[in-house]
TORKOL-4160 file (C-alpha; in steps of 0.2 Angstrom, whole numbers, padded with zeros to 4 digits, m for minus):
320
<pt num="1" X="0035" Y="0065" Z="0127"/>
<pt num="2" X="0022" Y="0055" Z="0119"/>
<pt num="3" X="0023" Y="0035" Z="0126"/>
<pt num="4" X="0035" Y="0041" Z="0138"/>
<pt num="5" X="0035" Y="0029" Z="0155"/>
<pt num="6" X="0040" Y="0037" Z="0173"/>
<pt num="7" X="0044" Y="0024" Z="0184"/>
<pt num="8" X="0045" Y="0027" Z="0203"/>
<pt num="9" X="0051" Y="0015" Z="0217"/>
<pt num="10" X="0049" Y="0015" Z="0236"/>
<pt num="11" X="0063" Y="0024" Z="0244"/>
<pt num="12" X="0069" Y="0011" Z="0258"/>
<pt num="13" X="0080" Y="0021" Z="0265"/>
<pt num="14" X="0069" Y="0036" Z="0268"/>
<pt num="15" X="0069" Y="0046" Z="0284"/>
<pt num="16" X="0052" Y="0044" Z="0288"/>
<pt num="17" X="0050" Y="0025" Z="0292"/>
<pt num="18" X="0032" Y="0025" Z="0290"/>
<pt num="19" X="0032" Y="0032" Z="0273"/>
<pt num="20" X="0029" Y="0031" Z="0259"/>
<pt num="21" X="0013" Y="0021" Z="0258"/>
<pt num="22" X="0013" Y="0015" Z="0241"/>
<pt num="23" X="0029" Y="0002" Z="0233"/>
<pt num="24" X="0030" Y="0013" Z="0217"/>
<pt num="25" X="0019" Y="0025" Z="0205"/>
<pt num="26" X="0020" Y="0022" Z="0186"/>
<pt num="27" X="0018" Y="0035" Z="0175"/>
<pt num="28" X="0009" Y="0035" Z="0158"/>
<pt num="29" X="0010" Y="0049" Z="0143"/>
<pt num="30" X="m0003" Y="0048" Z="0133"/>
<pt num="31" X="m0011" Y="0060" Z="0121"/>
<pt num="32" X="m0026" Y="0071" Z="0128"/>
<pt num="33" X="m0044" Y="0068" Z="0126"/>
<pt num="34" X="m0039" Y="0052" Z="0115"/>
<pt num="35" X="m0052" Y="0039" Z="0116"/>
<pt num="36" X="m0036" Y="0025" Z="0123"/>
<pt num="37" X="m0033" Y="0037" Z="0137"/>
<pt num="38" X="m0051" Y="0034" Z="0142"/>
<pt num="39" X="m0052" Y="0014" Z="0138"/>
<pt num="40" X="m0035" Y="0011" Z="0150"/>
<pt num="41" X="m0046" Y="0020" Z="0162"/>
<pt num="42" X="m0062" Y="0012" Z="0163"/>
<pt num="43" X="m0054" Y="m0004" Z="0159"/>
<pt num="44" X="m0044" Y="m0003" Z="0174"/>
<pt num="45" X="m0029" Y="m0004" Z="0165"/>
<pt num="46" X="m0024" Y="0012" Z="0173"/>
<pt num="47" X="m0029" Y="0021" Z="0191"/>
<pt num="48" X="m0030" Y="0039" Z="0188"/>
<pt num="49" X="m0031" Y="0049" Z="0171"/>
<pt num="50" X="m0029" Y="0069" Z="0169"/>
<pt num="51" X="m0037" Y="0075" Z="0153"/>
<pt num="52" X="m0049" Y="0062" Z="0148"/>
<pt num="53" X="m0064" Y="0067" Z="0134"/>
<pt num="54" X="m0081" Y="0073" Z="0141"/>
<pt num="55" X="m0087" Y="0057" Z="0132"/>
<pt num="56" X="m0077" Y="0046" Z="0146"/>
<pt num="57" X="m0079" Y="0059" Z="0160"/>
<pt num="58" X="m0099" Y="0052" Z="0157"/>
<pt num="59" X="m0096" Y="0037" Z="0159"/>
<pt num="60" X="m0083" Y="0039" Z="0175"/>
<pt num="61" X="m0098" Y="0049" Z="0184"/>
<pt num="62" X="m0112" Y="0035" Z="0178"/>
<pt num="63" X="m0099" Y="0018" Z="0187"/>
<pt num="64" X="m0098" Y="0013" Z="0204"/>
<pt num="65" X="m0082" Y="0016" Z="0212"/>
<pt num="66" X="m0076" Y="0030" Z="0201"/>
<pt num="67" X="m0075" Y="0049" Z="0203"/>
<pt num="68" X="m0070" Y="0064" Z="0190"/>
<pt num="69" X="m0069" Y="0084" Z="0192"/>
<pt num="70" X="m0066" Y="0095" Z="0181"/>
<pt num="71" X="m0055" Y="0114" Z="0184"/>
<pt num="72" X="m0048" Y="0126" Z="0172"/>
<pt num="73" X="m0032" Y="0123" Z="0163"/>
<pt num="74" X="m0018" Y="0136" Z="0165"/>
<pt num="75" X="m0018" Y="0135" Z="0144"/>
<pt num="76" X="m0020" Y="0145" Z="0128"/>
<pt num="77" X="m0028" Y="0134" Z="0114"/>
<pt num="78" X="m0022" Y="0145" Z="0098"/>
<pt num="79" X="m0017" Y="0147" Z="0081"/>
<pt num="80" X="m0001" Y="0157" Z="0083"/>
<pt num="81" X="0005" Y="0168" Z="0067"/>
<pt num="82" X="0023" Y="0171" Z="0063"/>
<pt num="83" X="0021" Y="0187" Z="0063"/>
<pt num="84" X="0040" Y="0191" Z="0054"/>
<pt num="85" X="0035" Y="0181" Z="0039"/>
<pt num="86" X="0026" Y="0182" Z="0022"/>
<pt num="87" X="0007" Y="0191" Z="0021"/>
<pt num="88" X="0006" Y="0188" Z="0044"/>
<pt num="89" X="0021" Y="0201" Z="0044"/>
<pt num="90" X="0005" Y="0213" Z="0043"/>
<pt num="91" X="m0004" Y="0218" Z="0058"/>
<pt num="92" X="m0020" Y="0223" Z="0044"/>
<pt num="93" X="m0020" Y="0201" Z="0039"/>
<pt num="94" X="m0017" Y="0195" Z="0057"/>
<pt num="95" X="m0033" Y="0203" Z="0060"/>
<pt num="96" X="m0044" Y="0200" Z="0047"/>
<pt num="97" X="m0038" Y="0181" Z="0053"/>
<pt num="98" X="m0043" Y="0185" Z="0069"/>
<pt num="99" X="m0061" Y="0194" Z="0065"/>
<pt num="100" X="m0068" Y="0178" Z="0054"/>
<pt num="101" X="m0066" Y="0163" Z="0067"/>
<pt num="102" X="m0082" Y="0159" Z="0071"/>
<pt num="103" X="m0075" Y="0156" Z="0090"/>
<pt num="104" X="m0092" Y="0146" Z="0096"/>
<pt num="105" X="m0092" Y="0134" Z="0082"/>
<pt num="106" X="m0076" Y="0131" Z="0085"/>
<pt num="107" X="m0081" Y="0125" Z="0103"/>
<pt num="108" X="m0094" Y="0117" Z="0097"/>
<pt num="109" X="m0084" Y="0107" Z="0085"/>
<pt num="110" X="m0075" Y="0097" Z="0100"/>
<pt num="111" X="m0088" Y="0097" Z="0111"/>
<pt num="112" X="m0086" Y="0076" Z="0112"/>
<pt num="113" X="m0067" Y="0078" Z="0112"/>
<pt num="114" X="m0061" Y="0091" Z="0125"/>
<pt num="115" X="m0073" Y="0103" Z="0135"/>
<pt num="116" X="m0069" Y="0121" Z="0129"/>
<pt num="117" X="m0075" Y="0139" Z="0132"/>
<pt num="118" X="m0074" Y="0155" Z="0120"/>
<pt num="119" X="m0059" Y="0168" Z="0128"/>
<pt num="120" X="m0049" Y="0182" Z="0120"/>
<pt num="121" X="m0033" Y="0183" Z="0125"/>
<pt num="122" X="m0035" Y="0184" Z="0145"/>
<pt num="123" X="m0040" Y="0169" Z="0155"/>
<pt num="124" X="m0060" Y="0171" Z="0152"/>
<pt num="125" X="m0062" Y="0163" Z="0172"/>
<pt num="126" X="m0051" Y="0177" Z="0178"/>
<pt num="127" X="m0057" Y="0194" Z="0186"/>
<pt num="128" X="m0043" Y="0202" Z="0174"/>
<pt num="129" X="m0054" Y="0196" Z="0157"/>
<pt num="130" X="m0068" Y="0205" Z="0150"/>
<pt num="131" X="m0084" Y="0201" Z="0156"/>
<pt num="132" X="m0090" Y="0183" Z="0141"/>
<pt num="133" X="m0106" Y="0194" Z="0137"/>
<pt num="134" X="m0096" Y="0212" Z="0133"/>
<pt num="135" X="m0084" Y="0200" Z="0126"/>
<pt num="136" X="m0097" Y="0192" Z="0114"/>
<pt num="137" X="m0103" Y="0209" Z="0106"/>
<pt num="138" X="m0086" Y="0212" Z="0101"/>
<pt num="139" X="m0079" Y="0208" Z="0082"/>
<pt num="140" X="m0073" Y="0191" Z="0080"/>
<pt num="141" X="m0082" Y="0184" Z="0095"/>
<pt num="142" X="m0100" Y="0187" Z="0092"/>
<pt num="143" X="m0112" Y="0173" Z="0087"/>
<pt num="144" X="m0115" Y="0179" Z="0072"/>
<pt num="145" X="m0099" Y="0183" Z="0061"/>
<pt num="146" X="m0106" Y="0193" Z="0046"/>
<pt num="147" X="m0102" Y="0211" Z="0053"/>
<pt num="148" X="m0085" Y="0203" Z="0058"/>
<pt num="149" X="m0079" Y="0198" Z="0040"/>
<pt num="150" X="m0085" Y="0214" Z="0032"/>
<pt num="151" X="m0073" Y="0223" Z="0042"/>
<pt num="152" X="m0059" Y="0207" Z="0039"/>
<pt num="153" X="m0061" Y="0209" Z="0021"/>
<pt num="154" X="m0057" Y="0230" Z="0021"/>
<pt num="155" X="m0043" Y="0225" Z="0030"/>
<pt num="156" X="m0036" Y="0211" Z="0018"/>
<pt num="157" X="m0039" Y="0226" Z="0006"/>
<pt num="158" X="m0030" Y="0239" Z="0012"/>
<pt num="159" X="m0015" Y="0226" Z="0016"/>
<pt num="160" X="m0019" Y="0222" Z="m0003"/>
<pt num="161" X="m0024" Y="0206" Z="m0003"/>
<pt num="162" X="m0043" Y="0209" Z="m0006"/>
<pt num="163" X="m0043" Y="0194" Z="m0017"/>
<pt num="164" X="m0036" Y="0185" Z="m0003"/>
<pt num="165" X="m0020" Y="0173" Z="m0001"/>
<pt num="166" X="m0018" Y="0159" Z="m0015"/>
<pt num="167" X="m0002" Y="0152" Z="m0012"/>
<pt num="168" X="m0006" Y="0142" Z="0003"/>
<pt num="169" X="0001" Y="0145" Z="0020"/>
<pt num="170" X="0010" Y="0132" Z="0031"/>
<pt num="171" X="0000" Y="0126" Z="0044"/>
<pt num="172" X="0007" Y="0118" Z="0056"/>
<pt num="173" X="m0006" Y="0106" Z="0067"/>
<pt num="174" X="0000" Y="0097" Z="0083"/>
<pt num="175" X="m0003" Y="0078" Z="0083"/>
<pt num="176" X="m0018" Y="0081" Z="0099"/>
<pt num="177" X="m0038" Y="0076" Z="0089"/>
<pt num="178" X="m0043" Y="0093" Z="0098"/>
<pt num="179" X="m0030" Y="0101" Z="0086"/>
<pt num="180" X="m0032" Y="0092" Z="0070"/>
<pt num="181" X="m0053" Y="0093" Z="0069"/>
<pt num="182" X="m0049" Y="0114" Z="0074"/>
<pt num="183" X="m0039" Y="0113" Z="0059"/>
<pt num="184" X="m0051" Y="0107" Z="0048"/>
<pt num="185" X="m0063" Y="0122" Z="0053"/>
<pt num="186" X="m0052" Y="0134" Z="0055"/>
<pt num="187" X="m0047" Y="0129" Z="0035"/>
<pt num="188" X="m0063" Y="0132" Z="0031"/>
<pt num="189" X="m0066" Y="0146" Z="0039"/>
<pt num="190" X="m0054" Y="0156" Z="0034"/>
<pt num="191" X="m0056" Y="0149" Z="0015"/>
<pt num="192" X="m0074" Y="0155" Z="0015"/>
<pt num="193" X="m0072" Y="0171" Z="0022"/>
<pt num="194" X="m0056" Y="0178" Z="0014"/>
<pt num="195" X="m0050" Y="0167" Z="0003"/>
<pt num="196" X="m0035" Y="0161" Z="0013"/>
<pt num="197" X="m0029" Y="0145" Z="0007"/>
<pt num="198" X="m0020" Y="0136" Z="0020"/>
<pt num="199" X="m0007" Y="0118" Z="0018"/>
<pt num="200" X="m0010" Y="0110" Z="0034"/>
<pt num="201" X="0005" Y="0102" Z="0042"/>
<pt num="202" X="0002" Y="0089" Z="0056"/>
<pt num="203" X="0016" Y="0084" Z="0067"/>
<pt num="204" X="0021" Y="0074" Z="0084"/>
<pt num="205" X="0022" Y="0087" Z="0099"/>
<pt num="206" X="0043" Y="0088" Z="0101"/>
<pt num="207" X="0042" Y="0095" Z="0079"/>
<pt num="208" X="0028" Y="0108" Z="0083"/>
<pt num="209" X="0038" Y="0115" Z="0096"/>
<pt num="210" X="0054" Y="0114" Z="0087"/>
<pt num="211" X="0046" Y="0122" Z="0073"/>
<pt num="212" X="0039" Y="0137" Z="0080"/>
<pt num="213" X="0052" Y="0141" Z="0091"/>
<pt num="214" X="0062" Y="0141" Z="0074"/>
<pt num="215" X="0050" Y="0151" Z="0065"/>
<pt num="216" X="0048" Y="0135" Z="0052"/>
<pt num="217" X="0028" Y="0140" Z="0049"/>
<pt num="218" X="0017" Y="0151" Z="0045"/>
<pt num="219" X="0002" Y="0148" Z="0056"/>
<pt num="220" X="0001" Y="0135" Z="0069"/>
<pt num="221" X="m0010" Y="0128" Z="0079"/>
<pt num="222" X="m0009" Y="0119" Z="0098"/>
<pt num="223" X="m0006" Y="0125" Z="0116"/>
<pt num="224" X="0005" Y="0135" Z="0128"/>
<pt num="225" X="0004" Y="0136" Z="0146"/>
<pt num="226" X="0007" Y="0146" Z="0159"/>
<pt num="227" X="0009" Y="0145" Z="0178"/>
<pt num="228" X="0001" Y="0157" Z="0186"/>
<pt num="229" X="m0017" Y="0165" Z="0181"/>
<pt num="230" X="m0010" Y="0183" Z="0183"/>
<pt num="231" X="m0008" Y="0192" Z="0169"/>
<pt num="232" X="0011" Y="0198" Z="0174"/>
<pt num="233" X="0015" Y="0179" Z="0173"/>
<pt num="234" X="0011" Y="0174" Z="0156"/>
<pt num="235" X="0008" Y="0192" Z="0146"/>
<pt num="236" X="0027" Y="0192" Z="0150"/>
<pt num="237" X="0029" Y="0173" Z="0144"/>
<pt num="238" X="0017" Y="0172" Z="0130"/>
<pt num="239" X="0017" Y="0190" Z="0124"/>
<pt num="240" X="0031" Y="0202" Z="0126"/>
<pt num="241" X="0047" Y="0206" Z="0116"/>
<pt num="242" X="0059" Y="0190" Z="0116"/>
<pt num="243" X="0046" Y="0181" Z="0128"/>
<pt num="244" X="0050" Y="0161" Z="0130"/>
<pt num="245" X="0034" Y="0158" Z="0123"/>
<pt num="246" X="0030" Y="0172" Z="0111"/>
<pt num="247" X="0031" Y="0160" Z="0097"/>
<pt num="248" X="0024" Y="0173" Z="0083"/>
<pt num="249" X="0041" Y="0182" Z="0087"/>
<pt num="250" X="0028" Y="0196" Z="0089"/>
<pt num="251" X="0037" Y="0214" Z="0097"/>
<pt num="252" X="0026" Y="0231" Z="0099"/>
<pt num="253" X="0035" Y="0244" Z="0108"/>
<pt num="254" X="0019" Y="0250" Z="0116"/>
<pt num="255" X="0012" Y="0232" Z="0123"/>
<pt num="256" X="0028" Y="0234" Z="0130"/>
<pt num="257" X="0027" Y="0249" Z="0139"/>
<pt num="258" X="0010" Y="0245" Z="0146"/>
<pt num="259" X="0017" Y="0227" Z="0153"/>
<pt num="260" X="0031" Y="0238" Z="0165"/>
<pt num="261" X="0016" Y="0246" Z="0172"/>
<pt num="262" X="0005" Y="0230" Z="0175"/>
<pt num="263" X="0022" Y="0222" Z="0182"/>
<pt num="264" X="0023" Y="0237" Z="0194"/>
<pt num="265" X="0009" Y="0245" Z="0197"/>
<pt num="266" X="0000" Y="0243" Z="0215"/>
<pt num="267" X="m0016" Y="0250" Z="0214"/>
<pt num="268" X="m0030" Y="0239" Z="0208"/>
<pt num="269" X="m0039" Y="0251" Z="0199"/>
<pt num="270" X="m0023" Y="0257" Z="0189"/>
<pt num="271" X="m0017" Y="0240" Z="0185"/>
<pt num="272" X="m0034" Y="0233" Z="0177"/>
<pt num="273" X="m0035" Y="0247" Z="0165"/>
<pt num="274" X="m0017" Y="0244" Z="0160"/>
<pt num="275" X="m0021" Y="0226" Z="0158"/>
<pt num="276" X="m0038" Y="0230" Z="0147"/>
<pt num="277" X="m0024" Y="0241" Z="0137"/>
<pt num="278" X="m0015" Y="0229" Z="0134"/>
<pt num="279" X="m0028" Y="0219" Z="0128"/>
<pt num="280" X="m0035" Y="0229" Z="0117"/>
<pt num="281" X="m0019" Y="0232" Z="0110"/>
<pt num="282" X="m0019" Y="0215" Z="0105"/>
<pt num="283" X="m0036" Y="0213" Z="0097"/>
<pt num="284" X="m0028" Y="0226" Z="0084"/>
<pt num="285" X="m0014" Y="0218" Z="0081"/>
<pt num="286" X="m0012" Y="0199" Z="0088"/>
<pt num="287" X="0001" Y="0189" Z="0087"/>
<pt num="288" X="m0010" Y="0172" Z="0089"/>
<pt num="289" X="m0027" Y="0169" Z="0086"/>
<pt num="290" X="m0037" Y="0163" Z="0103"/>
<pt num="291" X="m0045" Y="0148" Z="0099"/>
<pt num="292" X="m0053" Y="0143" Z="0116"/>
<pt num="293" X="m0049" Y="0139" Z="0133"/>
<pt num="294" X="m0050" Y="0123" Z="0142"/>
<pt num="295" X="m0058" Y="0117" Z="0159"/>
<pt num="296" X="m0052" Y="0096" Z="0160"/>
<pt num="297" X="m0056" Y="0081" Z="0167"/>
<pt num="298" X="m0051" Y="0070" Z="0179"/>
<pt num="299" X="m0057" Y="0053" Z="0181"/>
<pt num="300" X="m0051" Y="0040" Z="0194"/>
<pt num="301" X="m0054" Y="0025" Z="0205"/>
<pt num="302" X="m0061" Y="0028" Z="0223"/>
<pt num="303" X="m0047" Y="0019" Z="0231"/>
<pt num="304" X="m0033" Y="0032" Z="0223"/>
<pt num="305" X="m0032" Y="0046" Z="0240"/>
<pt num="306" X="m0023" Y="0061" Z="0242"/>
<pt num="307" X="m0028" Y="0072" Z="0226"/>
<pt num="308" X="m0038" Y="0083" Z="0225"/>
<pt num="309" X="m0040" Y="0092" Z="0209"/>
<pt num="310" X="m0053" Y="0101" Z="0209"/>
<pt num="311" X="m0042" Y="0111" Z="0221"/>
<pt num="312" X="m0029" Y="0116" Z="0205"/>
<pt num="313" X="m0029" Y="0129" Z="0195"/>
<pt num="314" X="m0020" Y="0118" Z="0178"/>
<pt num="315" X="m0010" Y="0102" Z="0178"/>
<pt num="316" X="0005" Y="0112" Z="0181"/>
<pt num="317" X="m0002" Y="0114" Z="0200"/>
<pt num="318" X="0004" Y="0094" Z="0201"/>
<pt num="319" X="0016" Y="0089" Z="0188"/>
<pt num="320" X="0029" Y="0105" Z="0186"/>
């Protein structure tokens, strides 16, 4: 919860007599890559900070006394579609939507803000993704997105809006500056391409959760994690039938099926073609567009001991 405070005191009373080392550990919430998570750090104000900007990570690396790292996320940054509602109901729309991100601007645009890499809908770091250079001559993530939106605007045709979407969808954008500047280009992107208007929505992080979980948007825009870098974990989380987070209230009987035999299948070879089935089902018809994926930053102050986070594979490793 944003501003939220975690105090914790010394145990007295604890078994060990000679632990722990420190009287108490206080911790801070504030929002991600946010220029006031970098001043309390290099300020001193705080000792440690997880997500700080690649602005701040400079600056941590260029002053005595200071370390930084920086590992993958166990994240999806995303525009999820509520795939029950309005013109997102058809497969045909999602993925016009998904063919006209241009997904290496969108990197580009918060390069000072949060350190990002294009992805589908794998973890792009994983040995279950599509190799980034096959991934990058497939439609909607080439460099160039010409080819990409001629096939988006057949498809917006045949779904019969070739004149696009006028009425303005609800976008719903978590309150993270990542988010909000993504907004902005994805806006415009998808205004330029196909004609999609879109209302954007910006909210604190506890409405955009209760919002997509309710089904209270049409698109919307943040992150969802997961715990483990294996597909089984979060395809079943993120992706199936009645998952925890499928937020798009996306079901497909056949992405279904395939995940019984990624859940159960023992040999190697067997599984990763399920899981590139799986993935290809979902580049026909997603459920959430893939905006990037994260690798964070760490900064702190030599005298903090014990982490080591270049060891992790997400925040989650620490603070779940």
């Amino acid at each position: 919860v944003e501003q939220e405070v975690w105090e914790m005191k010394r145990n007295d009373n604890y078994w060990n007599p000679n632990l722990p080392y420190l009287d108490g550990i206080e911790f801070y919430h504030g929002l991600p890559f946010s220029p006031e998570l970098g001043s309390a750090l290099l300020s001193g104000r705080i000792d440690y900070a997880r997500l700080i900007d690649p602005v701040t990570r400079k600056e941590v690396d260029n002053k005595a006394g200071m370390s930084a790292t920086d590992y993958y996320q166990s994240v999806i940054q995303g525009t999820w579609m509520n795939a029950q509602k309005g013109p997102l109901a058809d497969p045909r729309v999602r993925r016009a939507l998904h063919l006209v991100l241009d997904r290496p601007v969108l990197v580009d645009v918060v390069r000072d803000v949060a350190p990002m890499m294009v992805g589908g809908f794998i973890y792009p770091f994983s040995n279950y993704a599509t190799p980034i250079d096959e991934l990058k001559k497939r439609l909607g993530y080439m460099d160039n997105t010409d080819t990409a939106i001629v096939e988006a605007k057949k498809l917006m045709a045949e779904a019969g809006y070739a004149d696009g979407i006028s009425e303005g969808l609800d976008f719903l954008v978590r309150e993270v500056a990542s988010f909000k500047l993504w907004s902005q280009a994805i806006q415009a992107m998808l205004d330029q391409a196909l004609n999609v208007k879109c209302n954007p929505r910006t909210v604190v992080e506890s409405v955009w959760f209760d919002d997509v979980r309710s089904g209270n948007y049409d698109m919307a825009i943040g992150a969802v994690v997961s715990t483990l870098i294996d597909p089984s974990d979060y395809f079943n989380g993120w992706y199936s039938t009645g998952g925890a987070q499928n937020y798009s209230n996306w079901s497909v009987p056949e992405f279904d099926e395939v995940l019984k035999v990624i859940d159960s299948e023992v040999d190697p070879v067997k599984r990763q073609a399920a899981i590139t089935k799986a993935e290809m089902i979902m580049e026909q018809n997603p459920q959430v567009l893939p905006v990037a994926w994260e690798k964070i930053n760490d900064g702190w102050y030599d005298f903090v001991k014990g982490h080591r986070p270049n060891d992790y594979f997400g925040i989650y490793d620490v603070v779940r």
